[in-house]
N, C-alpha and C positions, 0 to 999 in steps of 0.2 A: 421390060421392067427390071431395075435393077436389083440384086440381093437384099440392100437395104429397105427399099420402097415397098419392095414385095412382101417383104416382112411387116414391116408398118402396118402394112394394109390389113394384113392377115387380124392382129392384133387390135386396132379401128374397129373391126367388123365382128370381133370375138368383144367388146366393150359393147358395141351399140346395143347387140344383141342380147347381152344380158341383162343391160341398163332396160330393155324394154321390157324384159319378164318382169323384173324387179318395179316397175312403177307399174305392171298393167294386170298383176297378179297378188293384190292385198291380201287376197281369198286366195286359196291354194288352189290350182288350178279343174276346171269343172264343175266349183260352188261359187255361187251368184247368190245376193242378195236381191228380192223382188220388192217390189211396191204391194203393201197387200192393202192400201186407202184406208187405215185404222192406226191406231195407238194402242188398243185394249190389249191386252195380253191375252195370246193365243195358246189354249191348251190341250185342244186335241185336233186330228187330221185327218181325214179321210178323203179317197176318192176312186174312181171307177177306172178313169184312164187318165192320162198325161194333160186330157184335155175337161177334166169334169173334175177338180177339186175343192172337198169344202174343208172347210178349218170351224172351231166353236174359241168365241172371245168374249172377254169378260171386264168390264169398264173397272179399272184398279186404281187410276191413277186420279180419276175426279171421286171416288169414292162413291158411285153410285150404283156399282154393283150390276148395271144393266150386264145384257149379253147379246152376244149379235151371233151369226153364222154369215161368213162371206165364202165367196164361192169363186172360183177359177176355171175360167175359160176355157185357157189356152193363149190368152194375150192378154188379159187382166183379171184383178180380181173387185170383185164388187160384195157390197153388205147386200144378202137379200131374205135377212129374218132378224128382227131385231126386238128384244121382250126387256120387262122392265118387272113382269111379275114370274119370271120363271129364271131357275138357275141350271144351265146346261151344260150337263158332264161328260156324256157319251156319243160317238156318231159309227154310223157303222151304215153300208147300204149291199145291195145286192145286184144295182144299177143305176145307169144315169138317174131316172125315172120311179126309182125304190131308193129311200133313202131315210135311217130312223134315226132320232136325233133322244135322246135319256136323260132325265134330269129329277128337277123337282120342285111343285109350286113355291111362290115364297109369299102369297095372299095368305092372309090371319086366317080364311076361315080355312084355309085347304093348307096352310103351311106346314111344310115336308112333308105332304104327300107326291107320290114318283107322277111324272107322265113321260107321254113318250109323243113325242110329231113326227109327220109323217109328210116326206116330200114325194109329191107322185112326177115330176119332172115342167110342172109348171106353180106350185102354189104348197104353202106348208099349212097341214091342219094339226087339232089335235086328238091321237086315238084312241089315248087310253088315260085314265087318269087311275091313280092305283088307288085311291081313296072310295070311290065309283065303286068299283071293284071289290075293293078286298074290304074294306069298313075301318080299314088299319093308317098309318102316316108309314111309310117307307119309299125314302126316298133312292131315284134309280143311278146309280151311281158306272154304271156303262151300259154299253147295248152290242151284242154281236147276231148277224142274220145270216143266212144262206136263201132264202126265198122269201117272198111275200106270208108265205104259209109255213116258214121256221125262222122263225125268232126271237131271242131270248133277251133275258134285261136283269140286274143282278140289284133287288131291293135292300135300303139299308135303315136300320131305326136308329143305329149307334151303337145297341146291343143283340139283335136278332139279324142274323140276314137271310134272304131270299133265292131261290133262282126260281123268275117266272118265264111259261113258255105261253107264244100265241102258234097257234095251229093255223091260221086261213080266220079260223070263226070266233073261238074264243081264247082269252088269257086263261093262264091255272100256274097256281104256283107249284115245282116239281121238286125242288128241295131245297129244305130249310136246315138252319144250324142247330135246332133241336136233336138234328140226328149226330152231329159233329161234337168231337172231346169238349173240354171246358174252355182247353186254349187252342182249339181249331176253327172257334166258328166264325171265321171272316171270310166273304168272298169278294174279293178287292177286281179280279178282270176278267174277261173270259174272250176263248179264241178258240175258233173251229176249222176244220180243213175240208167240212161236208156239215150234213144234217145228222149223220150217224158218227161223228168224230169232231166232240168238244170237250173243249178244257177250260174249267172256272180256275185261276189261281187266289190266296188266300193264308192262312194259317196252315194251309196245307193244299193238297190237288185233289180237283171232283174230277171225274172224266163221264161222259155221256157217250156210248155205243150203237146210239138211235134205240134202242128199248131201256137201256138198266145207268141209273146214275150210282158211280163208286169212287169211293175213295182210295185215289193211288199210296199203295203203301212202299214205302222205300227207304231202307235207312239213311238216307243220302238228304228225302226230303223231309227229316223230321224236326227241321227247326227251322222251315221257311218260314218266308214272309214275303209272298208274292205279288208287290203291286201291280205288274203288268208284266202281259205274257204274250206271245208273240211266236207261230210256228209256221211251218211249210206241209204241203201234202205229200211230201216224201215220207213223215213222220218225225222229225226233226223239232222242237218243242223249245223254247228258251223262253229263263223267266228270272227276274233278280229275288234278291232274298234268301240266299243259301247261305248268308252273311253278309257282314257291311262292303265286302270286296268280294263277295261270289255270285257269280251267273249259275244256273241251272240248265241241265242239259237233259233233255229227253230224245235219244236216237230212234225210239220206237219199240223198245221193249226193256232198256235201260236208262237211270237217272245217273248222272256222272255231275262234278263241280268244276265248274272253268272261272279260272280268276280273272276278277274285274279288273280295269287298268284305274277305275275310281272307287271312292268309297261311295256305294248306293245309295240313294233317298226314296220316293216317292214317285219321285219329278225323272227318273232317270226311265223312259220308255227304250224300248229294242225292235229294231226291225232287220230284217235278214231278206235278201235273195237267194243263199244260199248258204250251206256252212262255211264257207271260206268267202262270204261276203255280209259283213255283218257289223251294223249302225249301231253306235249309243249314245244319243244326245245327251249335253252336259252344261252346267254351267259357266257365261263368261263366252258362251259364242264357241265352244268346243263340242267339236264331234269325234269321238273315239272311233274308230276301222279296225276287225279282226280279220283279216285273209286267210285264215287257216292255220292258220301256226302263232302269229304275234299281232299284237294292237300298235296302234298310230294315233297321233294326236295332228289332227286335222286343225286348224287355224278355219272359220268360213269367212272371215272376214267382219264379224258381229263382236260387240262385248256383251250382249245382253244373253241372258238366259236360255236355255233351249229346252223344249217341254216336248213335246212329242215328233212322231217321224210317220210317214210314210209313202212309199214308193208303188210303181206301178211294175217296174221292173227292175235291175243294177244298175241301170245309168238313166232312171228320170226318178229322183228322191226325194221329198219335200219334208224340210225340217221347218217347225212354228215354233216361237219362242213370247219373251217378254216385249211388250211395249211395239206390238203391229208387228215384230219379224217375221219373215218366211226366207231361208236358202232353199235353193233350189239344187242338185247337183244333178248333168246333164253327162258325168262320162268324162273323157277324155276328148280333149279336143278333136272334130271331124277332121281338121288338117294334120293332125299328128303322122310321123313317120314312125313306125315301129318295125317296121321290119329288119333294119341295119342297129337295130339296136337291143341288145338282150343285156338281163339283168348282171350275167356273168361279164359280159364286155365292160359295165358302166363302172362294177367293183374293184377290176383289174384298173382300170385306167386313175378311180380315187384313192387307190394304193399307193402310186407311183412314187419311186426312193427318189432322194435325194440327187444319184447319180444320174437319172434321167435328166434332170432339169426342169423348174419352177418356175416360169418367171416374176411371178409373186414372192418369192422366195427367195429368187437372185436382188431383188428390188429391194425389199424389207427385214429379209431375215427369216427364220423359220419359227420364234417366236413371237414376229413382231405384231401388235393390234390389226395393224393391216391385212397381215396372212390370216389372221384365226376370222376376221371379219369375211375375207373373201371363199374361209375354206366353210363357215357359215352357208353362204350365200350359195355354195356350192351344192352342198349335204342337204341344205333345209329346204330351200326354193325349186333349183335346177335339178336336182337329183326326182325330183317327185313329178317331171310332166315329161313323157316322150321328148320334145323339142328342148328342154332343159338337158337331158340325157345324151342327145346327139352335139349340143354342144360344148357337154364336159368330154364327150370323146374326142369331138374336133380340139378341143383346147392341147390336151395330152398328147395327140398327133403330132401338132406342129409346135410344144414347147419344148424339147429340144432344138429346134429353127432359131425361135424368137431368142433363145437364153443364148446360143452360140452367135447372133448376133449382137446382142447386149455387150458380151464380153471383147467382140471383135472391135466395139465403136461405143466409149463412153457418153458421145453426148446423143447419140441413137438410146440409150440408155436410160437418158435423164426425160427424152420427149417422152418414152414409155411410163416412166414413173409420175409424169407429170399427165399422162391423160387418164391412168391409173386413177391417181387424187382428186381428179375431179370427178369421175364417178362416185370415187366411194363418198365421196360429202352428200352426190346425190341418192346413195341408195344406203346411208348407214343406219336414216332412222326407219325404213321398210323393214331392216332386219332384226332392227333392236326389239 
């Protein structure tokens, strides 16, 4: 084959190959959009493994305010609780087979009082109603378990809140905001890493050591506003509310502030595999990534809303949103090559001066629409999957080649710049 041809070809197969990330990766790559057989808007998440997930949804759009619970397989998902007198806030389980769902009736005679269902792995009942109980209307506004025989649920009336425990045999409420300052007393989520190691967030942090409930004092957490908390059994603890752009940080014996890459709501839940692996659903179909050092603005491929998150491990993570959504993120591609490819190789190579040679650049210009689209396409899409990575290296490889031959043979040149243009028509509105 000749110099010229060989080059061609080089170039052919560096276009096809890009042209195909770019139409087969809307979603940035290892987030998938699923079928979850609903519309309602999905607001919280839970599950036991990759193969046993539920979601709680809520009829918004016909305005009937029903609520369902669908459930996930492992090859689809299906509604398999659906109430029209109850409004369900919380899910939380401790297995397939154990699984509690918090809420509160919405019937006149029991309206806003809490219950709690109970899935035992084939059929949902109901096991607690807090009215029953307590003689009181507080309705349960989450639920976090470690056993059948420890589990907690966080009652609310609007102005008093609750934390009640069940032991195996009975409920008892364990602490109330009667004990909490004037503007402490809200407990908005709670998360545990054992039976002896829970955390309520709120106007402030409860922590429960398996015998004594306290209040964590810290100058760091004195003006939170903890809707939702989220930690690991290493000790590790993150919760929003340390301001409109601050995350909270608990290592295990200290409260630190980590800046949010948004401004926080209600709506904005966190889940973590690890401190340099760390989720925060957003709205508009954005999911924010911390690695350890800086955050990322993930695209899933959704414009709707995103309400809650959770994973079973770093690469099977399940985000629910507005209007039936569920992404899925699965990891990095199983065919990915990574080992010819390291982060230092892929920055040396998107550096590349002038003097090396561009063929983009010899084509268009170094400020032409064309290059900033392509250097786009580069940074935004390629840059972020192993197989995009390998072929920003292979590009820089052989441009040198391609641009020495461009200049050796003008109308070699022109076929370049002319299959160039028909890509970018095909991929310029993928990147807009």
């Amino acid at each position: 084959m000749n110099k010229k041809l060989f080059t061609k070809f080089i170039i052919i197969t560096f276009i096809l190959l890009i042209s195909h990330i770019s139409f087969t990766n809307s979603a940035e790559a290892g987030w998938s959009e699923m079928d979850s057989g609903t519309t309602y808007f999905l607001y919280k998440v839970w599950g036991s493994s990759s193969n046993d997930v539920f979601a709680i949804g809520e009829d918004v759009a016909d305005y009937t305010h029903d609520h369902i619970i669908i459930h996930y397989d492992g090859s689809e998902w299906s509604e398999v609780y659906h109430t029209s007198t109850y409004t369900l806030n919380g899910i939380w389980g401790s297995s397939s087979s154990d699984v509690y769902v918090a809420g509160y009736s919405t019937e006149d005679e029991r309206w806003g009082s809490g219950i709690v269902l109970h899935y035992d792995g084939s059929s949902w009942s109901e096991i607690m109603d807090e009215y029953d109980h307590f003689g009181t209307k507080y309705g349960f506004d989450t639920i976090w378990c470690s056993s059948p025989t420890d589990i907690f649920t966080l009652g609310d009336n609007g102005w008093d809140f609750q934390i009640i425990h069940y032991n195996g045999s009975a409920w008892a409420i364990v602490w109330t905001s009667d004990e909490m300052g004037e503007y402490e007393r809200s407990f908005l989520d709670i998360w545990g890493s054992s039976s002896s190691d829970v955390f309520v967030s709120g106007k402030s942090i409860i922590h429960y050591d398996g015998s004594t409930w306290s209040k964590m004092e810290s100058d760091t957490i004195k003006t939170i506003d903890g809707d939702n908390i989220w930690g690991l059994p290493s000790g590790d603890i993150y919760t929003d509310g340390g301001g409109p752009t601050e995350i909270l940080h608990y290592d295990g014996s200290t409260w630190s502030k980590m800046e949010s890459p948004i401004y926080l709501t209600y709506k904005n839940s966190i889940w973590c595999s690890s401190p340099s692996n760390i989720f925060l659903p957003a709205e508009d179909g954005h999911v924010y990534y911390y690695d350890g050092s800086d955050w990322s603005d993930i695209e899933t491929g959704t414009d709707n809303d995103l309400n809650d998150i959770w994973g079973s491990s770093a690469t099977d993570v399940f985000v629910v949103g507005d209007y039936g959504v569920v992404i899925h993120y699965d990891g990095p591609s199983s065919t990915s090559t990574t080992t010819t490819v390291t982060t230092t190789t892929v920055n040396q190579s998107t550096t590349t001066t002038a003097s090396e040679g561009c063929p983009s650049e010899e084509i268009y210009g170094d400020d032409a629409e064309e290059t900033e689209l392509l250097r786009h396409l580069r940074d935004n899409i390629l840059n972020k999957t192993p197989e995009g990575q390998e072929i920003i290296r292979l590009y820089y490889l052989w441009s040198p080649v391609i641009v020495k031959a461009m200049k050796e043979d003008e109308e070699f040149k022109e076929d370049v710049k002319e299959m160039i243009d028909g890509v970018l028509e095909l991929i310029e509105g993928e990147v807009e």
